[in-house]
mmCIF file of the N, C-alpha and C atoms, coordinates in Angstrom:
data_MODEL
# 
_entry.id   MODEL 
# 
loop_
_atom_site.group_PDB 
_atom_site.id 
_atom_site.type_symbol 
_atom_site.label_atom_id 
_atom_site.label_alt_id 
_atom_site.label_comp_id 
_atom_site.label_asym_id 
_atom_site.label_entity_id 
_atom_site.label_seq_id 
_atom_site.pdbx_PDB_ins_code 
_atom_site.Cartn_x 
_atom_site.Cartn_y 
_atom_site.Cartn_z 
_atom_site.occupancy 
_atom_site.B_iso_or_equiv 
_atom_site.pdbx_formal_charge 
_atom_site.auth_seq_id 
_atom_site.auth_comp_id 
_atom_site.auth_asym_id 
_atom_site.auth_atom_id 
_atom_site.pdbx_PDB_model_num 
ATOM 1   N N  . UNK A 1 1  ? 0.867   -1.176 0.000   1.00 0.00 ? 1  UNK A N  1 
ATOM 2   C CA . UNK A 1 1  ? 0.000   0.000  0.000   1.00 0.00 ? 1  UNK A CA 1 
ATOM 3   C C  . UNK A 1 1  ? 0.909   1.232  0.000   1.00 0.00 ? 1  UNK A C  1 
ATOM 4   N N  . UNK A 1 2  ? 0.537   1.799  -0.890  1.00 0.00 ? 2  UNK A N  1 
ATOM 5   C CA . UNK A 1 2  ? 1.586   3.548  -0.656  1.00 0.00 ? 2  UNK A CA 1 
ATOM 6   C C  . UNK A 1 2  ? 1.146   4.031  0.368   1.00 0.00 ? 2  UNK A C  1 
ATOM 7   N N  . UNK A 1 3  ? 2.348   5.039  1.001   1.00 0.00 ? 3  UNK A N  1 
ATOM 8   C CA . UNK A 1 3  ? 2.257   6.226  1.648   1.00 0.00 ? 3  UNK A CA 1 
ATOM 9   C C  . UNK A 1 3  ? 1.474   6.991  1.504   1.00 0.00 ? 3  UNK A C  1 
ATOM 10  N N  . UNK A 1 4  ? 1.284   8.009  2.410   1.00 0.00 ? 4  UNK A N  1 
ATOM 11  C CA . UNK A 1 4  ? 0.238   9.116  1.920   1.00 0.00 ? 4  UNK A CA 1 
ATOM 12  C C  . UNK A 1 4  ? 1.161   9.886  1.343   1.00 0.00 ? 4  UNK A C  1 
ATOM 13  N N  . UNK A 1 5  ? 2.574   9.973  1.538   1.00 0.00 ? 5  UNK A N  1 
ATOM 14  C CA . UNK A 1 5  ? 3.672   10.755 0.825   1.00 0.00 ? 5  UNK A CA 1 
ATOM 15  C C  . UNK A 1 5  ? 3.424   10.468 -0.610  1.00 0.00 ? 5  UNK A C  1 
ATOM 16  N N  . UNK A 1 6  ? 3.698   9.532  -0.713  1.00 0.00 ? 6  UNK A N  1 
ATOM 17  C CA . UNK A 1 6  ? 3.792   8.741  -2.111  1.00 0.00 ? 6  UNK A CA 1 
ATOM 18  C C  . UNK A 1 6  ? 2.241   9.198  -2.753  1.00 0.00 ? 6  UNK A C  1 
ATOM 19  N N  . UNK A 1 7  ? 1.467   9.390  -2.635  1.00 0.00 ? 7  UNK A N  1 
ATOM 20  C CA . UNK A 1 7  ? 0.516   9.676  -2.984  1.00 0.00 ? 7  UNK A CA 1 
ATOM 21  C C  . UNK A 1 7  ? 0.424   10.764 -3.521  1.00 0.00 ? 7  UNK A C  1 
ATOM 22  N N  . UNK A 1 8  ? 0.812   11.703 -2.200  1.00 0.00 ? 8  UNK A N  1 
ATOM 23  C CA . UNK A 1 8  ? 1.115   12.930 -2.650  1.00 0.00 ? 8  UNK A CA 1 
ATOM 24  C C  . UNK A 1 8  ? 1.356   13.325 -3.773  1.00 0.00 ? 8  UNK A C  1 
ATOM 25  N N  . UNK A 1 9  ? 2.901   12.840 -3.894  1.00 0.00 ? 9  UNK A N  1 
ATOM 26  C CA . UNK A 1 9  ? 3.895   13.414 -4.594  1.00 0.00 ? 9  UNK A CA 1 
ATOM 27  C C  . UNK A 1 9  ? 3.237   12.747 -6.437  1.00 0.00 ? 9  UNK A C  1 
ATOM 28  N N  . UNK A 1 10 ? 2.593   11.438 -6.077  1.00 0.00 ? 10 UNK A N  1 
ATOM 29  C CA . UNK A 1 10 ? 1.498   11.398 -7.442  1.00 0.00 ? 10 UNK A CA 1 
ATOM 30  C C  . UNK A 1 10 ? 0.892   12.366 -7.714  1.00 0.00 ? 10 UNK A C  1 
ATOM 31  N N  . UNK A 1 11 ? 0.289   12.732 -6.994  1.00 0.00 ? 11 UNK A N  1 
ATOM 32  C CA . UNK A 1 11 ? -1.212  13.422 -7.162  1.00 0.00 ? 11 UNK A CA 1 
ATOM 33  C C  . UNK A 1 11 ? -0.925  14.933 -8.191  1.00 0.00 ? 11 UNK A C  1 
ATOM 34  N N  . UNK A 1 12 ? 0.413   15.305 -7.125  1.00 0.00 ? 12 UNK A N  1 
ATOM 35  C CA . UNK A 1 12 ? 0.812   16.722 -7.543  1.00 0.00 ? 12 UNK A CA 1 
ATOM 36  C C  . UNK A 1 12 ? 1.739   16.458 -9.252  1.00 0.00 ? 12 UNK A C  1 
ATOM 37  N N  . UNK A 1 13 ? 2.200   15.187 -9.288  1.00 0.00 ? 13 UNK A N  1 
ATOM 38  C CA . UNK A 1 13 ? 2.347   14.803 -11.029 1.00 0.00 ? 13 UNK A CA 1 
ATOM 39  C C  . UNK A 1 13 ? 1.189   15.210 -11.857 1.00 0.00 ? 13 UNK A C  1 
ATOM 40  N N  . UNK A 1 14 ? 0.488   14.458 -11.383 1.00 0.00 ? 14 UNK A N  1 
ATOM 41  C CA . UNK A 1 14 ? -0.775  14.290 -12.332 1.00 0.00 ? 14 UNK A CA 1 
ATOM 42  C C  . UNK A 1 14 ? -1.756  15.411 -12.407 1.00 0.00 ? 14 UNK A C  1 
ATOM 43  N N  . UNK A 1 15 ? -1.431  16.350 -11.606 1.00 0.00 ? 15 UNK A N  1 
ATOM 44  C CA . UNK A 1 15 ? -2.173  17.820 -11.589 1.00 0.00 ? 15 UNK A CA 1 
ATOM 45  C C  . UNK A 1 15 ? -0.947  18.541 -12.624 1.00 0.00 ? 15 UNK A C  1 
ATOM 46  N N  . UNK A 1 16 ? -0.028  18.537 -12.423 1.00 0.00 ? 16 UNK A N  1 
ATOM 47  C CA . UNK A 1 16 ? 0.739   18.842 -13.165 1.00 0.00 ? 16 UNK A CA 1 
ATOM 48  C C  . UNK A 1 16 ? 0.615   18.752 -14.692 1.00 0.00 ? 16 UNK A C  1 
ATOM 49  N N  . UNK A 1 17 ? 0.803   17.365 -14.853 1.00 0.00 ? 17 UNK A N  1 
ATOM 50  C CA . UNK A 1 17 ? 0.520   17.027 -16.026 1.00 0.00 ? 17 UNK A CA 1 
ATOM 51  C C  . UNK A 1 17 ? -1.127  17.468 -16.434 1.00 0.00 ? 17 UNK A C  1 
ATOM 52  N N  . UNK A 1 18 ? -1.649  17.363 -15.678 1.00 0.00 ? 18 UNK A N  1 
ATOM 53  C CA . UNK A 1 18 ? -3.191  18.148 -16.482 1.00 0.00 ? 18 UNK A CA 1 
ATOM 54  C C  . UNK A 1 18 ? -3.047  19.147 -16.655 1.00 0.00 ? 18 UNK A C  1 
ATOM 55  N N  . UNK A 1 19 ? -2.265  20.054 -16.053 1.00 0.00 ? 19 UNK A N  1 
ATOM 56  C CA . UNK A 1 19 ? -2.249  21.651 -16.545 1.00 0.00 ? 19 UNK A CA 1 
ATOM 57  C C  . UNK A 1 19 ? -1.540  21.653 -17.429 1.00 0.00 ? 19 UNK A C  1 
ATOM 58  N N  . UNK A 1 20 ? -0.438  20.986 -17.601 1.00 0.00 ? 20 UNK A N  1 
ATOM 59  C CA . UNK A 1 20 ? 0.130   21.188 -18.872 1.00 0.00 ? 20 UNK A CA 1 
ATOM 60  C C  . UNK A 1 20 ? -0.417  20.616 -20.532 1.00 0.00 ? 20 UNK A C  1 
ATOM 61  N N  . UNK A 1 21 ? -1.256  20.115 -20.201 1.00 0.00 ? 21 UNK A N  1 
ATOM 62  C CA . UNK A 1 21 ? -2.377  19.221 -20.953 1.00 0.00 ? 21 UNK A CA 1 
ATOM 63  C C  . UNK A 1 21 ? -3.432  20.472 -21.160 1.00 0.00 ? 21 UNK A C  1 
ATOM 64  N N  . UNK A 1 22 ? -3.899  21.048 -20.314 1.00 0.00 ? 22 UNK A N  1 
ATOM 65  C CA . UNK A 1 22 ? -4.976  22.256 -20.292 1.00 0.00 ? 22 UNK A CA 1 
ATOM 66  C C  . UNK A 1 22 ? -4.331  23.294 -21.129 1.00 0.00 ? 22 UNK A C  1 
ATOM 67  N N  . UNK A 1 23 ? -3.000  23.493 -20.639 1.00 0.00 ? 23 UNK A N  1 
ATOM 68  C CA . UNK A 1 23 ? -2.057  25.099 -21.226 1.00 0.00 ? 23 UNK A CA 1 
ATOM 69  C C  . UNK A 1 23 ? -2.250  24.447 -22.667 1.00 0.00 ? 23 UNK A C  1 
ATOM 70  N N  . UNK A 1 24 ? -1.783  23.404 -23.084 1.00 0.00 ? 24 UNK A N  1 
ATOM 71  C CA . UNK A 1 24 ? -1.513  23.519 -24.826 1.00 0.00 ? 24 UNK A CA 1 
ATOM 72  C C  . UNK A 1 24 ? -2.949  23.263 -25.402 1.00 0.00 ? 24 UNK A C  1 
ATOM 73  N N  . UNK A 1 25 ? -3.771  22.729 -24.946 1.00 0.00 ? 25 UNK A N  1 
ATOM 74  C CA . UNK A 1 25 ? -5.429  22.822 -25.293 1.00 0.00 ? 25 UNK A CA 1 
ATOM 75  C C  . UNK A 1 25 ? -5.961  23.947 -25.818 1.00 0.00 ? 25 UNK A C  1 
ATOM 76  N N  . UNK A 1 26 ? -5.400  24.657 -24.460 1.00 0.00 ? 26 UNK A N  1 
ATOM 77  C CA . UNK A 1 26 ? -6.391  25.895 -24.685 1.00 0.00 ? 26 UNK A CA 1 
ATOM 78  C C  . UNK A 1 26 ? -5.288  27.493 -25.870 1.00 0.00 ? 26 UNK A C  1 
ATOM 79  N N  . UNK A 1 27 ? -3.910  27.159 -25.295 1.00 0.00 ? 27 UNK A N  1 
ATOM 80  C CA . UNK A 1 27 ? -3.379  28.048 -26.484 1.00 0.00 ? 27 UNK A CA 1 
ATOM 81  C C  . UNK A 1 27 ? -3.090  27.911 -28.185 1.00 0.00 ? 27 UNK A C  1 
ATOM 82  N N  . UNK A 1 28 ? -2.786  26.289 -28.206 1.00 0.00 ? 28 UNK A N  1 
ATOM 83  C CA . UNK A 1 28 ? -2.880  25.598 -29.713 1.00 0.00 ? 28 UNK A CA 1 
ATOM 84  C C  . UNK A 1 28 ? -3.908  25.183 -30.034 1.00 0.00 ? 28 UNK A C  1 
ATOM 85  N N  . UNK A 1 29 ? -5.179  24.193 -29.087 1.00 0.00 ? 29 UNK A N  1 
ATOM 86  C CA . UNK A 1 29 ? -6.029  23.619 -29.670 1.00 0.00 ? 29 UNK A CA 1 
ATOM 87  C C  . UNK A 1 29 ? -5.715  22.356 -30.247 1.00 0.00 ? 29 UNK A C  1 
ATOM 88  N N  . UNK A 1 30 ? -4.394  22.331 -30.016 1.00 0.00 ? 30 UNK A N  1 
ATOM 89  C CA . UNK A 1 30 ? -3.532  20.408 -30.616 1.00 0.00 ? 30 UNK A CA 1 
ATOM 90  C C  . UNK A 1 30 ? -2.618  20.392 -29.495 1.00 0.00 ? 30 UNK A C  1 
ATOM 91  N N  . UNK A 1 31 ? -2.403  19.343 -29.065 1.00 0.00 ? 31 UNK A N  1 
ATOM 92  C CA . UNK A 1 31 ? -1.540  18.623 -28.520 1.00 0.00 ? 31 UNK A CA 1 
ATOM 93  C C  . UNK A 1 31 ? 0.126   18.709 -28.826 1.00 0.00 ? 31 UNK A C  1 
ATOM 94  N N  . UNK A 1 32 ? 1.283   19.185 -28.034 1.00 0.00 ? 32 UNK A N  1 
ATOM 95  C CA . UNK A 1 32 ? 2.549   19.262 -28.765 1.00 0.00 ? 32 UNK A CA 1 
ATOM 96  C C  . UNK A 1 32 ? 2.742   17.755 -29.070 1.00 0.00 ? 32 UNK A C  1 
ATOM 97  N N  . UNK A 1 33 ? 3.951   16.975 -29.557 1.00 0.00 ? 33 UNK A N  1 
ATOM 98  C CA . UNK A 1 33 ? 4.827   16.273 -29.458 1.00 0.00 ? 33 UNK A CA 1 
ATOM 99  C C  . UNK A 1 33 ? 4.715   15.775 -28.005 1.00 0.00 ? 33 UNK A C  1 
ATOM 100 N N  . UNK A 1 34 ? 5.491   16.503 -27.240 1.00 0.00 ? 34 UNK A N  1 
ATOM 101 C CA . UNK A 1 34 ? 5.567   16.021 -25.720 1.00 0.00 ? 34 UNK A CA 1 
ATOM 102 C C  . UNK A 1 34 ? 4.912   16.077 -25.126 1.00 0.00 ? 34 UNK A C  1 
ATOM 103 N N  . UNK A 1 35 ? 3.292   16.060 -25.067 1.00 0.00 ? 35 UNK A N  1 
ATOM 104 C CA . UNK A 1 35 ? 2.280   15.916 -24.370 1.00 0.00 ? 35 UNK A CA 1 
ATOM 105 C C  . UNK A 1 35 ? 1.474   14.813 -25.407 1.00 0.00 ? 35 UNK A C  1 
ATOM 106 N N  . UNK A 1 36 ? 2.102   14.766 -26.690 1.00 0.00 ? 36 UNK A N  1 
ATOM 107 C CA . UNK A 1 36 ? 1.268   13.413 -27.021 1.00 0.00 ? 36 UNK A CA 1 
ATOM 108 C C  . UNK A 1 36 ? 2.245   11.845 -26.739 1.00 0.00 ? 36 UNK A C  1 
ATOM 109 N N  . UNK A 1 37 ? 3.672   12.010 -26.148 1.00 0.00 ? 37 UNK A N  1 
ATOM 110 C CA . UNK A 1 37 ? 4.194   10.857 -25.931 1.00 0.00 ? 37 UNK A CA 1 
ATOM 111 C C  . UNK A 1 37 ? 3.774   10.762 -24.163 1.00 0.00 ? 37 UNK A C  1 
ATOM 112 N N  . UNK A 1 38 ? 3.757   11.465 -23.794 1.00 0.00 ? 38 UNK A N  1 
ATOM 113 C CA . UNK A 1 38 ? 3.515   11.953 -22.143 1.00 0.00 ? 38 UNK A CA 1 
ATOM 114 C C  . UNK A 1 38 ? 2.128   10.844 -21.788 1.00 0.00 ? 38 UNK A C  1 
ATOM 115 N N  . UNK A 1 39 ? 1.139   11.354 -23.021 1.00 0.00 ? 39 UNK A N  1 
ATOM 116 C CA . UNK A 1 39 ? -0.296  10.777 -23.236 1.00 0.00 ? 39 UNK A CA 1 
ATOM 117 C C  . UNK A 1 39 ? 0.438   9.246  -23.613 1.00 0.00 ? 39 UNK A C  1 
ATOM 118 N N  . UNK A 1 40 ? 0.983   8.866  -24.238 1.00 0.00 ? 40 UNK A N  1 
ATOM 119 C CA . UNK A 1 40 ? 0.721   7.183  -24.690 1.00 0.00 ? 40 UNK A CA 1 
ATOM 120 C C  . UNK A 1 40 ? 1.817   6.453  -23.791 1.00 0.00 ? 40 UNK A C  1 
ATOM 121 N N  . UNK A 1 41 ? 2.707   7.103  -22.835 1.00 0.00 ? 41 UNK A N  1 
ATOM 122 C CA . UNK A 1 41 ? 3.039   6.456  -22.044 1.00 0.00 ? 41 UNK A CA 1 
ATOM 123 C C  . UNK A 1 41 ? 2.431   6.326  -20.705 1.00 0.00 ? 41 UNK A C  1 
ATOM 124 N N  . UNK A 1 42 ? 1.454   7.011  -20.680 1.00 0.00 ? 42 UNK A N  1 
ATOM 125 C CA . UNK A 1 42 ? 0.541   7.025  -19.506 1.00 0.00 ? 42 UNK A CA 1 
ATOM 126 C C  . UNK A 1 42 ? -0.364  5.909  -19.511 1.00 0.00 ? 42 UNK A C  1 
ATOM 127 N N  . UNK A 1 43 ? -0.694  6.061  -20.806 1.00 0.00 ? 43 UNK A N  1 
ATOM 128 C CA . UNK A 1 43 ? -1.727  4.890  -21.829 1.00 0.00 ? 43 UNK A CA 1 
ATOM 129 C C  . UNK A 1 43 ? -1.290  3.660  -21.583 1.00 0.00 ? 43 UNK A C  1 
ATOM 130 N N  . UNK A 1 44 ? 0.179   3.140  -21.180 1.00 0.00 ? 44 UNK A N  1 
ATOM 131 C CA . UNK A 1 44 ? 0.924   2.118  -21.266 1.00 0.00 ? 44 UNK A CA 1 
ATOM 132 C C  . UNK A 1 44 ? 0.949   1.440  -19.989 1.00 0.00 ? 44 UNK A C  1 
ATOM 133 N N  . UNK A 1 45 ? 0.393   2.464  -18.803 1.00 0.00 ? 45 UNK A N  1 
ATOM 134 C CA . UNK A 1 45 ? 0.232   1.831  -17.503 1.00 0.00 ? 45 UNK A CA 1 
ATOM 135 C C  . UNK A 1 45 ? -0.784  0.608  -17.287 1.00 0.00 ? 45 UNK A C  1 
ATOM 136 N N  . UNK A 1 46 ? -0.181  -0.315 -16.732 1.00 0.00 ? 46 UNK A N  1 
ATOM 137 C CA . UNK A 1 46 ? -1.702  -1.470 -16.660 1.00 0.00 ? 46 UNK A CA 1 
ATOM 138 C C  . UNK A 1 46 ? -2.373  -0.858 -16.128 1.00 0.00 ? 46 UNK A C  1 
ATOM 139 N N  . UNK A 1 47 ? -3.698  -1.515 -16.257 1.00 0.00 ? 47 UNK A N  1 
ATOM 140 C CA . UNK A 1 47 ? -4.964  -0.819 -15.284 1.00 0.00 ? 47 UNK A CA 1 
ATOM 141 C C  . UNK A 1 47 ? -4.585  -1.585 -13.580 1.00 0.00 ? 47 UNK A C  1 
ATOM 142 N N  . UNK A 1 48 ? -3.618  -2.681 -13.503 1.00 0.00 ? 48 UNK A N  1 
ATOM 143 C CA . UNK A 1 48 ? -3.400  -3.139 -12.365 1.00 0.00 ? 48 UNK A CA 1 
ATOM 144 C C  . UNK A 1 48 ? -2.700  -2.600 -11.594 1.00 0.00 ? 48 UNK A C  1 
ATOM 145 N N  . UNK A 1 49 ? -1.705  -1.601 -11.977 1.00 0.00 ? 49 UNK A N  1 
ATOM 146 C CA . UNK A 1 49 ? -1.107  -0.483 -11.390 1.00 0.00 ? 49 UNK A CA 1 
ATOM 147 C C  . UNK A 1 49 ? -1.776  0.487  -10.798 1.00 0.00 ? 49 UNK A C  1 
ATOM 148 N N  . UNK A 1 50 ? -3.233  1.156  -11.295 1.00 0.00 ? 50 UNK A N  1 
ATOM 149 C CA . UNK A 1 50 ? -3.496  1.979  -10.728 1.00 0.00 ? 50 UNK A CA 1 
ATOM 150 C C  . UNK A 1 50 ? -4.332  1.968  -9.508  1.00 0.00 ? 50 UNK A C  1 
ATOM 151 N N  . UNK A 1 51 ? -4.450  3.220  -8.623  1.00 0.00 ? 51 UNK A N  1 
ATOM 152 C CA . UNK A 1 51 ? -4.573  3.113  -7.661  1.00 0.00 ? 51 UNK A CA 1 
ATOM 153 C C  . UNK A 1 51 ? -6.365  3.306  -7.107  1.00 0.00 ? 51 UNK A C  1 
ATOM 154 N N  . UNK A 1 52 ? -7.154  2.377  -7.021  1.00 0.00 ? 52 UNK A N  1 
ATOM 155 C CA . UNK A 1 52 ? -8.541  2.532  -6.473  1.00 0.00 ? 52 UNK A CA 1 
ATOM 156 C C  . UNK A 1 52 ? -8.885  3.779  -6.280  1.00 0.00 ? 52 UNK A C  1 
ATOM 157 N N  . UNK A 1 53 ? -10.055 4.728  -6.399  1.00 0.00 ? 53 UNK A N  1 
ATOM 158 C CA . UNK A 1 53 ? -10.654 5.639  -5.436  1.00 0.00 ? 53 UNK A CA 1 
ATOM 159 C C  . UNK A 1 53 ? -10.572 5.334  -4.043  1.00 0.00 ? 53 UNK A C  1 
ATOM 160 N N  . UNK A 1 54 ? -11.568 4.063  -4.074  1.00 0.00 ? 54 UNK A N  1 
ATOM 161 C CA . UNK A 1 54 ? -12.015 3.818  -2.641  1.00 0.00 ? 54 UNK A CA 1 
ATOM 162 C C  . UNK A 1 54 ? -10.373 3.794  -1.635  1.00 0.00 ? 54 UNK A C  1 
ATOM 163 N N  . UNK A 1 55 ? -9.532  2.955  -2.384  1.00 0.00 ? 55 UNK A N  1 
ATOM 164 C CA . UNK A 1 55 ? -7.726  3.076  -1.742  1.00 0.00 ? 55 UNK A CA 1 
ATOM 165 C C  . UNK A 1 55 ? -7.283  4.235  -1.381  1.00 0.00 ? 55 UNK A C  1 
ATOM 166 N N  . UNK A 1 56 ? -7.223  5.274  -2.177  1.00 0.00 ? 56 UNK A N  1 
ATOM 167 C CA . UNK A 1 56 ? -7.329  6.675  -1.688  1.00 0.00 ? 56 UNK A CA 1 
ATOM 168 C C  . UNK A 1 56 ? -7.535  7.300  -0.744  1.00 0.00 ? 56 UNK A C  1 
ATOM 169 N N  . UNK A 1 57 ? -9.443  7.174  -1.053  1.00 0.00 ? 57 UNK A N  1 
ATOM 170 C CA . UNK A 1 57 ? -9.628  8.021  0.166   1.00 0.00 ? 57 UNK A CA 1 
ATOM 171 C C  . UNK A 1 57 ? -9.838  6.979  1.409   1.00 0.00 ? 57 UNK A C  1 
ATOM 172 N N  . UNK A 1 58 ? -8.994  5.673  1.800   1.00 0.00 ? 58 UNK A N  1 
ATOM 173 C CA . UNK A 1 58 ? -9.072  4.891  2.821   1.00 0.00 ? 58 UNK A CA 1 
ATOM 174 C C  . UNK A 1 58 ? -7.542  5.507  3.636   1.00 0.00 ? 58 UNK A C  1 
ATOM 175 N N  . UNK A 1 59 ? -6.523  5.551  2.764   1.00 0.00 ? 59 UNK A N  1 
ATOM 176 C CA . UNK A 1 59 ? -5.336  6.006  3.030   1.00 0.00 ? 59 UNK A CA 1 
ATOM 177 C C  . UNK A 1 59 ? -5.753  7.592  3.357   1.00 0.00 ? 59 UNK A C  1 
ATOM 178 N N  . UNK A 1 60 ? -6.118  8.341  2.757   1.00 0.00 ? 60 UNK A N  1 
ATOM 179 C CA . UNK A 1 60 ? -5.630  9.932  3.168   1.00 0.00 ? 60 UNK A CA 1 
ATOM 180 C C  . UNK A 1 60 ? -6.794  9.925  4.717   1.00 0.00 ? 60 UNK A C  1 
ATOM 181 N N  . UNK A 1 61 ? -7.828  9.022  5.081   1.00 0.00 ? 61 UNK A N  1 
ATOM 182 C CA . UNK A 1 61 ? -8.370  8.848  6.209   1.00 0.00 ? 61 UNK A CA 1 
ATOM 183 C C  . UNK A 1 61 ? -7.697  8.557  7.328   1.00 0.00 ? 61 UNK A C  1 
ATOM 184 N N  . UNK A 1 62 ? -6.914  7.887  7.344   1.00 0.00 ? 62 UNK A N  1 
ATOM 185 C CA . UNK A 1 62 ? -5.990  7.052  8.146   1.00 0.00 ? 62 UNK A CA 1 
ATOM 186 C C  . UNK A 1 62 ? -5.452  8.450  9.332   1.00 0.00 ? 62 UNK A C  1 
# 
C-alpha cells in the first residue's frame, strides 16, 4: 500500500501534467509532441497499477 507521501507526490504529477495538458489545449487547440508521448506512455500503464478511489480516500483517512 503507498504512503500518503507517495501519494502525494502522485497526485501533484498528475495535476501537473493536467495543466500542462490544459495550457496547450487551450493556447494551440492540438496537442505538442511532448504531451502526445507523455499521453501514450501514460496509456501504457496497466490498469493493475493503478490506484482505487475507494484506496485513496481509505489512506488519506488514516
Amino acid at each position: 500500500m503507498p504512503t500518503l507521501e507517495t501519494l502525494h507526490k502522485e497526485i501533484d504529477e498528475i495535476k501537473g501534467n493536467v495543466e500542462k495538458i490544459l495550457f496547450i489545449l487551450e493556447d494551440e487547440g492540438e496537442l505538442t509532441e511532448e504531451a502526445r508521448k507523455d499521453l501514450e506512455e501514460a496509456r501504457k500503464t496497466p490498469r493493475e497499477e493503478y490506484i482505487s478511489h475507494e484506496d485513496v480516500k481509505k489512506a488519506l483517512m488514516k
